[in-house]
DRENTORKOL-3810 file (N, C-alpha, C; in nm, 4 decimals):
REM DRENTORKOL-3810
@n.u->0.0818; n.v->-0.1193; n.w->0.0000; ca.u->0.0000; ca.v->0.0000; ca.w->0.0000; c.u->0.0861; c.v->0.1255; c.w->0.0000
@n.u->0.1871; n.v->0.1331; n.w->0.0532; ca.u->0.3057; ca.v->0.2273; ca.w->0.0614; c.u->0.3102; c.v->0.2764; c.w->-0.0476
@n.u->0.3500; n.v->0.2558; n.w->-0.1499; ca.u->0.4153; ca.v->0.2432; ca.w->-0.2989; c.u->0.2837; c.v->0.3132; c.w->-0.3875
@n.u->0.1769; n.v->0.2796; n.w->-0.3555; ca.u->0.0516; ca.v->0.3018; ca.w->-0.3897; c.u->0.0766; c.v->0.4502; c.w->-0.3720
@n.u->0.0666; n.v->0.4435; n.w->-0.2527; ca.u->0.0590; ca.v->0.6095; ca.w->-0.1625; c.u->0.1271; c.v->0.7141; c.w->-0.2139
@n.u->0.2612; n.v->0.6459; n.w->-0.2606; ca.u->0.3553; ca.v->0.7235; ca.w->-0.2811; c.u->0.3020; c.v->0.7892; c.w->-0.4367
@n.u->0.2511; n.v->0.6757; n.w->-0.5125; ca.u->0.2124; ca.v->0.6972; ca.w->-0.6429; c.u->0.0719; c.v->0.8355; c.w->-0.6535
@n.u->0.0077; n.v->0.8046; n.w->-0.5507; ca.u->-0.0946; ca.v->0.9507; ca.w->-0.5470; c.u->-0.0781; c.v->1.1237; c.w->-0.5363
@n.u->0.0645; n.v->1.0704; n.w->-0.4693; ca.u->0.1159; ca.v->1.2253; ca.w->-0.4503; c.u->0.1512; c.v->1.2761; c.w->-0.5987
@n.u->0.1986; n.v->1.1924; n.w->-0.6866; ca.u->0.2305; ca.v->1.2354; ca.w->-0.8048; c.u->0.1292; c.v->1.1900; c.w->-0.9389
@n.u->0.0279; n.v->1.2050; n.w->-0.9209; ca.u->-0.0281; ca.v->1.1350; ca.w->-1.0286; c.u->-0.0300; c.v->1.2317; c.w->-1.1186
@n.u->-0.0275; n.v->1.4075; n.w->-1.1488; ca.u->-0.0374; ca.v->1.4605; ca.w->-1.2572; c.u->0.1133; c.v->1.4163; c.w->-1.3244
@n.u->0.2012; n.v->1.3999; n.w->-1.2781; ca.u->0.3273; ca.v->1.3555; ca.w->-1.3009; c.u->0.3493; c.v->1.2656; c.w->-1.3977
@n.u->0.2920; n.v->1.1667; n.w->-1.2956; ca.u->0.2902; ca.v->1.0487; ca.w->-1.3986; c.u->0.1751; c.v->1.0329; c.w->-1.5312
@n.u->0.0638; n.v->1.0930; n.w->-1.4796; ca.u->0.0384; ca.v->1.1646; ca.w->-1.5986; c.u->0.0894; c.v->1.1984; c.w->-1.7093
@n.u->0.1340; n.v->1.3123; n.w->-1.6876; ca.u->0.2045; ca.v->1.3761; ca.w->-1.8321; c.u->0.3210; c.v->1.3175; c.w->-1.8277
@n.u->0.4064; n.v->1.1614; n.w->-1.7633; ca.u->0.4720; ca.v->1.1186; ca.w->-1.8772; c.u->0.4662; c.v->1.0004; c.w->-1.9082
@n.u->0.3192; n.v->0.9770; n.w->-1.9153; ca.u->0.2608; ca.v->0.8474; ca.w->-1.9338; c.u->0.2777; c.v->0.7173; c.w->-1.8553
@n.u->0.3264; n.v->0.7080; n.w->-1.7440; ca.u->0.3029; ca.v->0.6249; ca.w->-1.6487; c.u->0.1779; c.v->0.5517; c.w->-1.6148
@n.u->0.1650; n.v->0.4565; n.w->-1.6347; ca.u->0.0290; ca.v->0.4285; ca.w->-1.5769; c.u->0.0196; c.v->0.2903; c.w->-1.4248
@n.u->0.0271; n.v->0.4006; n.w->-1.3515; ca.u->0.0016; ca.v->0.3774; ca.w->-1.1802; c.u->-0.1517; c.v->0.3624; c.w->-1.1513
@n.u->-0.1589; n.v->0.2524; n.w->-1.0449; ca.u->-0.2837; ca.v->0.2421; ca.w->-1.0253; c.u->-0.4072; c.v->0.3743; c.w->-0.9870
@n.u->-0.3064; n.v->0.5062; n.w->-0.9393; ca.u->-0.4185; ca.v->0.6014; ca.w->-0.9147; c.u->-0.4375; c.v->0.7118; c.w->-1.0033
@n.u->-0.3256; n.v->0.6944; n.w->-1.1405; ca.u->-0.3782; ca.v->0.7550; ca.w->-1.2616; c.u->-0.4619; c.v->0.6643; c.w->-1.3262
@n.u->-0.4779; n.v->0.5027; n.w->-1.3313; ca.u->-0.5532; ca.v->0.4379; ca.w->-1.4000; c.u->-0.7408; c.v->0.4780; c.w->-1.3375
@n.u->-0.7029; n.v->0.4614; n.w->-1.1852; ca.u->-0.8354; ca.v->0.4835; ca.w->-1.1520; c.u->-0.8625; c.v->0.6201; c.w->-1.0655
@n.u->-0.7722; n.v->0.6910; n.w->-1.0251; ca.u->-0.8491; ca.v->0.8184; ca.w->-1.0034; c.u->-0.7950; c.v->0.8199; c.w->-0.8254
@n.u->-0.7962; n.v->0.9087; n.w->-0.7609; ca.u->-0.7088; ca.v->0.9490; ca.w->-0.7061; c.u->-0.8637; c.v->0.8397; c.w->-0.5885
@n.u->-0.9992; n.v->0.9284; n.w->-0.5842; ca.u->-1.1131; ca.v->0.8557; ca.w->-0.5224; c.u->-1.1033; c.v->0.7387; c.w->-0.5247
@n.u->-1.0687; n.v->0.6320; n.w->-0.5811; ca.u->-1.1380; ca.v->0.4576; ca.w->-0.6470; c.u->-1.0056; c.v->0.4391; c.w->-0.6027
@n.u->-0.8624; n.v->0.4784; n.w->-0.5958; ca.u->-0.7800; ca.v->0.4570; ca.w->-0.5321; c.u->-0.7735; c.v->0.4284; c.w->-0.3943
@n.u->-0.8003; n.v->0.5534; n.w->-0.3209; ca.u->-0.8410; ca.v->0.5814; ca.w->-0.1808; c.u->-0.9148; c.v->0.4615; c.w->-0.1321
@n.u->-1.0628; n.v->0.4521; n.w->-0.1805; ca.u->-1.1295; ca.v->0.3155; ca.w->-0.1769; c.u->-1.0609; c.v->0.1832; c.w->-0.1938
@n.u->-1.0251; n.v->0.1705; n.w->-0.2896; ca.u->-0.9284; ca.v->0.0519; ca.w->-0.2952; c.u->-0.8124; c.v->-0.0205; c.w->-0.1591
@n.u->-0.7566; n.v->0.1270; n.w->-0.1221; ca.u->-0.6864; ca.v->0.0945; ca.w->0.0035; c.u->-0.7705; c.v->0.0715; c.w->0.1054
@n.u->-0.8194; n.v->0.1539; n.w->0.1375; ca.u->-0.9022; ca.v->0.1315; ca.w->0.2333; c.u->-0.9719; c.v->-0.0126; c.w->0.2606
@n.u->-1.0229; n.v->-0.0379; n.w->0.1493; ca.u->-1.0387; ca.v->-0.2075; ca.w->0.1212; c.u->-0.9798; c.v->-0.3009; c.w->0.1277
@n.u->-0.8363; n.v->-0.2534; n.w->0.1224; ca.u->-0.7343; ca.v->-0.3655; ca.w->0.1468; c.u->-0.6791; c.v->-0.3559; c.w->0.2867
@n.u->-0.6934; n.v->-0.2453; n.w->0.3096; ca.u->-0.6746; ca.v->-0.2792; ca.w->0.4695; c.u->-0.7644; c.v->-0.3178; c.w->0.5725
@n.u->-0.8960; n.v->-0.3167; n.w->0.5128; ca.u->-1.0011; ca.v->-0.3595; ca.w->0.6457; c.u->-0.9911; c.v->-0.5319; c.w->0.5714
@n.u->-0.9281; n.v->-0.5751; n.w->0.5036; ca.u->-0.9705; ca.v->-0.7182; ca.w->0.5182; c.u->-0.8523; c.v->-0.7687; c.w->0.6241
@n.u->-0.7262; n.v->-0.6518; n.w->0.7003; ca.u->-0.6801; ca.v->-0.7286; ca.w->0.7942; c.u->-0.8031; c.v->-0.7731; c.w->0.9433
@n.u->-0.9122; n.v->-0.6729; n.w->0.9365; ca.u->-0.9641; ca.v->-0.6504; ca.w->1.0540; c.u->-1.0640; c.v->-0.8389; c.w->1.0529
@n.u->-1.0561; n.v->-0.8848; n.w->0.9601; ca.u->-1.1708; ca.v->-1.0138; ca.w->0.9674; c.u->-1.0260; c.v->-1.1202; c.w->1.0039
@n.u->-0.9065; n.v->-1.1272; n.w->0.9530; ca.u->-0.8034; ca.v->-1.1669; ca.w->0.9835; c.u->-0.7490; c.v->-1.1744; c.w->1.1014
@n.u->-0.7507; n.v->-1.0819; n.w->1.1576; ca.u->-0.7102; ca.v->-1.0522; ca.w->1.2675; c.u->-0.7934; c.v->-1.1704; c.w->1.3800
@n.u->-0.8711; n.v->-1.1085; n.w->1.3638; ca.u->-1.0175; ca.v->-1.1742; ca.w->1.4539; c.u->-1.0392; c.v->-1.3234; c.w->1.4511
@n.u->-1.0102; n.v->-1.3458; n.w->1.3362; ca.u->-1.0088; ca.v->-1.5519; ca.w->1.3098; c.u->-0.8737; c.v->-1.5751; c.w->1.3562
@n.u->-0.7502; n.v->-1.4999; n.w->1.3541; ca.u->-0.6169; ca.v->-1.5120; ca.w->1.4728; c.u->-0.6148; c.v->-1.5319; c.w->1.5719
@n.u->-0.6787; n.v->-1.4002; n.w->1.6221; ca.u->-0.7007; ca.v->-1.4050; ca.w->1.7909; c.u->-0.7864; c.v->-1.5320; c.w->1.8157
@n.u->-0.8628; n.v->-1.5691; n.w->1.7659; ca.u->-0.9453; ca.v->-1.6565; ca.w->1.8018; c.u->-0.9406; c.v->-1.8046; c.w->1.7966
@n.u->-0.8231; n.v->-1.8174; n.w->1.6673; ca.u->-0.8069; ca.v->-1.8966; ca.w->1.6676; c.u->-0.6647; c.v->-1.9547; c.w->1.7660
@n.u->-0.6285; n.v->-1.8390; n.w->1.8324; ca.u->-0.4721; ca.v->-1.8874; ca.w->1.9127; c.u->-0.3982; c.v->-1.7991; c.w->1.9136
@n.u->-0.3397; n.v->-1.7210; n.w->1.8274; ca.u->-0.2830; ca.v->-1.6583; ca.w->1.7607; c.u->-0.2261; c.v->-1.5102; c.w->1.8150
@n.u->-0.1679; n.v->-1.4462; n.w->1.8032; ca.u->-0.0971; ca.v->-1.3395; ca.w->1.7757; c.u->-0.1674; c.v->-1.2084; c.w->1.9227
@n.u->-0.2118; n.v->-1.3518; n.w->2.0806; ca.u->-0.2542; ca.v->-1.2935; ca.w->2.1767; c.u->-0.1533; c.v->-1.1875; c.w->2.2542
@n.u->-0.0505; n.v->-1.1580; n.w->2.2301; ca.u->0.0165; ca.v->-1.0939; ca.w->2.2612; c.u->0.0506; c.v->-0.9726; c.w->2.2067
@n.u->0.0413; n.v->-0.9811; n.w->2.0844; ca.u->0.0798; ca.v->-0.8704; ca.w->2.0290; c.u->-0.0758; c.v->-0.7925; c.w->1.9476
@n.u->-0.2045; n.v->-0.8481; n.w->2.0563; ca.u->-0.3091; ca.v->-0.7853; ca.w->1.9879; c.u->-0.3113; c.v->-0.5924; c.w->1.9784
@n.u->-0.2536; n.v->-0.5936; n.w->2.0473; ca.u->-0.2722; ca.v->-0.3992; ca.w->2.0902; c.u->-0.1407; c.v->-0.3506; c.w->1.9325
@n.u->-0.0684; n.v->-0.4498; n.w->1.9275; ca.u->0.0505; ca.v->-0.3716; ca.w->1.8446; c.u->-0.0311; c.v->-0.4124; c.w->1.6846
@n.u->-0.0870; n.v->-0.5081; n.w->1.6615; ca.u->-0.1603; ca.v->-0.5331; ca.w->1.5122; c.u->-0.3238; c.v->-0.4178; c.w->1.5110
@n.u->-0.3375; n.v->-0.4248; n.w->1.6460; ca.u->-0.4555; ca.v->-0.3320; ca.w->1.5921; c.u->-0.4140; c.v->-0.1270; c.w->1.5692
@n.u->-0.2840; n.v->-0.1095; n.w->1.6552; ca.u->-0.2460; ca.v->0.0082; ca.w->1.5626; c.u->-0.1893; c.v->-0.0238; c.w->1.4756
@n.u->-0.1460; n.v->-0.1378; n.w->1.3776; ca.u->-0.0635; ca.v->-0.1423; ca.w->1.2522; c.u->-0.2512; c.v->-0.1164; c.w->1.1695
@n.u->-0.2737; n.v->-0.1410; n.w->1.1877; ca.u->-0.4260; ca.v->-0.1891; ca.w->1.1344; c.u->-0.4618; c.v->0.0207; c.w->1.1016
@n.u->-0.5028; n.v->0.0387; n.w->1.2318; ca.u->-0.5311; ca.v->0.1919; ca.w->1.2557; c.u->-0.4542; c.v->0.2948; c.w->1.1413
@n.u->-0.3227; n.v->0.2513; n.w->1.2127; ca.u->-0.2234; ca.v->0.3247; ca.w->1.1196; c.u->-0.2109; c.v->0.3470; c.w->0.9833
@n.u->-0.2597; n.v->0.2609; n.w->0.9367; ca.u->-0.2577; ca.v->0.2317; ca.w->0.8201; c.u->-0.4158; c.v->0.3047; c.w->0.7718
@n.u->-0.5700; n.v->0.2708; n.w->0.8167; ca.u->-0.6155; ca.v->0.3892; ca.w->0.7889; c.u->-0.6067; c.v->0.5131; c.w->0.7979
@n.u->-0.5199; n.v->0.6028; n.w->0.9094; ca.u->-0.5089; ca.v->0.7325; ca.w->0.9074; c.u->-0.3963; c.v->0.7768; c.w->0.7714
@n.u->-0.3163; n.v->0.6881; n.w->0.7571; ca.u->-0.2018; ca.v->0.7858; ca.w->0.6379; c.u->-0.2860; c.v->0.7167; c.w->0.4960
@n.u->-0.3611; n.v->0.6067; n.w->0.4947; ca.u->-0.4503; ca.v->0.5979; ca.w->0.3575; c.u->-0.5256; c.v->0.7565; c.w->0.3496
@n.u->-0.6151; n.v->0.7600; n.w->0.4669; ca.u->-0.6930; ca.v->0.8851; ca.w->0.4916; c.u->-0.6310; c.v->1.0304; c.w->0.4730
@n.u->-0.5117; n.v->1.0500; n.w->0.5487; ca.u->-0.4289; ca.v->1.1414; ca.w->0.4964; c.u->-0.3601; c.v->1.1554; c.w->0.3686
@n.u->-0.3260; n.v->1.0812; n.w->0.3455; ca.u->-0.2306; ca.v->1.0992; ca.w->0.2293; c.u->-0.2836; c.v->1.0972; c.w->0.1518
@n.u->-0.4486; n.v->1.0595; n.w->0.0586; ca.u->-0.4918; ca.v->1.0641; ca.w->-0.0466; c.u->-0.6132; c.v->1.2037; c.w->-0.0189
@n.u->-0.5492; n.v->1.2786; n.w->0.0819; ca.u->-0.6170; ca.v->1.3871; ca.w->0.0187; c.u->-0.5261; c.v->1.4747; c.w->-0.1118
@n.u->-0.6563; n.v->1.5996; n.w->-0.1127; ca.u->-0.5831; ca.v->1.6716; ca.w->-0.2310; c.u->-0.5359; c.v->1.7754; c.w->-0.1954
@n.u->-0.4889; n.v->1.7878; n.w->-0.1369; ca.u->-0.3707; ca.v->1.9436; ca.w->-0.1034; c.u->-0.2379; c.v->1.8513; c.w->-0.1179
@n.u->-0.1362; n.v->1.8963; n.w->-0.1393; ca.u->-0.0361; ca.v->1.8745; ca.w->-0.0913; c.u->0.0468; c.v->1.8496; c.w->0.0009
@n.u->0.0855; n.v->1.7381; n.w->-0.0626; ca.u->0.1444; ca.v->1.6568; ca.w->0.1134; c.u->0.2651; c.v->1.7473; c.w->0.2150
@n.u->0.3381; n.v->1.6860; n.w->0.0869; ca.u->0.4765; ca.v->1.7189; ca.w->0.1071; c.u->0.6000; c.v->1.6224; c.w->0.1542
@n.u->0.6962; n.v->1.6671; n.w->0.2164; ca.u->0.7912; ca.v->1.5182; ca.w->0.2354; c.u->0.7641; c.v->1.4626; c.w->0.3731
@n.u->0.6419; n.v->1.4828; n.w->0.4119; ca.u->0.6058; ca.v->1.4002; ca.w->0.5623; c.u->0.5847; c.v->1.2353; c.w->0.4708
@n.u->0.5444; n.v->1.2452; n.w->0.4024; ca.u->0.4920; ca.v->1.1223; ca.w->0.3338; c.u->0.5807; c.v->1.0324; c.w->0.3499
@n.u->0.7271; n.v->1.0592; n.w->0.3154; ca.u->0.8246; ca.v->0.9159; ca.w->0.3026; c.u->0.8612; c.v->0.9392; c.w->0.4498
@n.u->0.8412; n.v->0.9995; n.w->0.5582; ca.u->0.8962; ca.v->0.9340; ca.w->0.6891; c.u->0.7625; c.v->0.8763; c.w->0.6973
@n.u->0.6655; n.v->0.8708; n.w->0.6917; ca.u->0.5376; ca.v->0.8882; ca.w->0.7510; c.u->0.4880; c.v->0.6673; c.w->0.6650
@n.u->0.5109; n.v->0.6988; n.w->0.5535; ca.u->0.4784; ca.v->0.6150; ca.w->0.5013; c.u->0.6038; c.v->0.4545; c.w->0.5254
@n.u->0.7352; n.v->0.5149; n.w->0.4860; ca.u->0.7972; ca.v->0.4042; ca.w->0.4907; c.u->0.8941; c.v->0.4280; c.w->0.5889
@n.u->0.8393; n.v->0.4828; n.w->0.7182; ca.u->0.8576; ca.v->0.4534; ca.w->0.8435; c.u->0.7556; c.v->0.3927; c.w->0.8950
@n.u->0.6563; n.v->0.3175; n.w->0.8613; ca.u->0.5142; ca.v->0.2898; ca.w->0.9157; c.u->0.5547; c.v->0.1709; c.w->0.9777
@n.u->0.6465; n.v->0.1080; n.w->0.9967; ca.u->0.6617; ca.v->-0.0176; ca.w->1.0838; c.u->0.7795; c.v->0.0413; c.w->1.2253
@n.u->0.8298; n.v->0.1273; n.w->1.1904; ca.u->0.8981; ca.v->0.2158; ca.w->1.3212; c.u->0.8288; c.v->0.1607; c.w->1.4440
@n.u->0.6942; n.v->0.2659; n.w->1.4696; ca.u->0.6251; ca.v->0.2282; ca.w->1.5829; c.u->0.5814; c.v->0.1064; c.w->1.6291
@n.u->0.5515; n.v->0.0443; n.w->1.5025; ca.u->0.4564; ca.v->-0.1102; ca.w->1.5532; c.u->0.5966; c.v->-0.1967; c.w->1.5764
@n.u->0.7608; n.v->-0.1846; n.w->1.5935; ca.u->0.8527; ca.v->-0.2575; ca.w->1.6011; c.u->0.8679; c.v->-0.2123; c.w->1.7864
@n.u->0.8585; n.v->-0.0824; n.w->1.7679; ca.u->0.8686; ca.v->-0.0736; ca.w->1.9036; c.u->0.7970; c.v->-0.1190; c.w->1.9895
@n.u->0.6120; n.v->-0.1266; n.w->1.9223; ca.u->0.5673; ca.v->-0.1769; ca.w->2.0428; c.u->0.5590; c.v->-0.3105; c.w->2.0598
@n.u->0.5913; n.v->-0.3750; n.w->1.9264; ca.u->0.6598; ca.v->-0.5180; ca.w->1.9655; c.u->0.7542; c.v->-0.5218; c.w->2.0366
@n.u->0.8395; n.v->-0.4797; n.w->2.0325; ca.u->0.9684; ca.v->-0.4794; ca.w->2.1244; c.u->0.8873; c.v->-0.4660; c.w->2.2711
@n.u->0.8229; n.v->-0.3356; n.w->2.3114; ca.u->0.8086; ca.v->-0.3510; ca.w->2.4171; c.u->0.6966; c.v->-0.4674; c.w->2.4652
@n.u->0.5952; n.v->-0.4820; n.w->2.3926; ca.u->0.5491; ca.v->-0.6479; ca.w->2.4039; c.u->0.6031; c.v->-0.7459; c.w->2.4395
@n.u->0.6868; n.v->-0.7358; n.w->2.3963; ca.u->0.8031; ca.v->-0.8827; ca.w->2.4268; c.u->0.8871; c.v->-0.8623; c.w->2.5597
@n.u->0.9355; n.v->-0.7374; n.w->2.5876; ca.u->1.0374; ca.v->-0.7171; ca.w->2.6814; c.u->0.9355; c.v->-0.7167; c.w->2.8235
@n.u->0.8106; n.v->-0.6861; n.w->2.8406; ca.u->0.6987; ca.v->-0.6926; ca.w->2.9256; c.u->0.6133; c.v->-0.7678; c.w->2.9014
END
């Protein structure tokens, strides 16, 4: 989804030099949607995990990877201009959820 993201900030870009990225193919909107869609199918995932055994420890750190991931979909495909928060913001997005694994584990 990263890569995606990154591709929205520039779509007149790629535009005019014929690139064709998924959010010049479909539009900056049907994009947005799209992510968004791909990230709530972690939330049914998640849930057949926990339930099934799974990943009880680190439930608090997958449900902000989860979160996280809607707020910079949400942010970042608006239309103003981002700017360069995007590449700490975006492909730093496992930063936090390492730490709070880390601290998961160490407590």
């Amino acid at each position: 989804m990263g890569s995606i993201t990154f591709d929205v900030r520039d779509i007149e870009g790629d535009r005019t030099s014929g690139v064709r990225t998924i959010p010049v193919v479909f539009g900056r909107q049907k994009t947005k949607n799209l992510l968004l869609i791909l990230n709530s199918t972690l939330i049914p995932w998640l849930a057949f995990s926990y339930l099934s055994g799974f990943f009880h420890h680190y439930l608090f750190v997958l449900i902000f990877a989860i979160a996280y991931g809607y707020w910079y979909i949400l942010h970042f495909c608006k239309l103003e201009k981002i700017g360069e928060s995007l590449d700490v913001l975006v492909d730093g997005e496992w930063i936090p959820v390492v730490i709070l694994s880390a601290a998961v584990t160490l407590f």
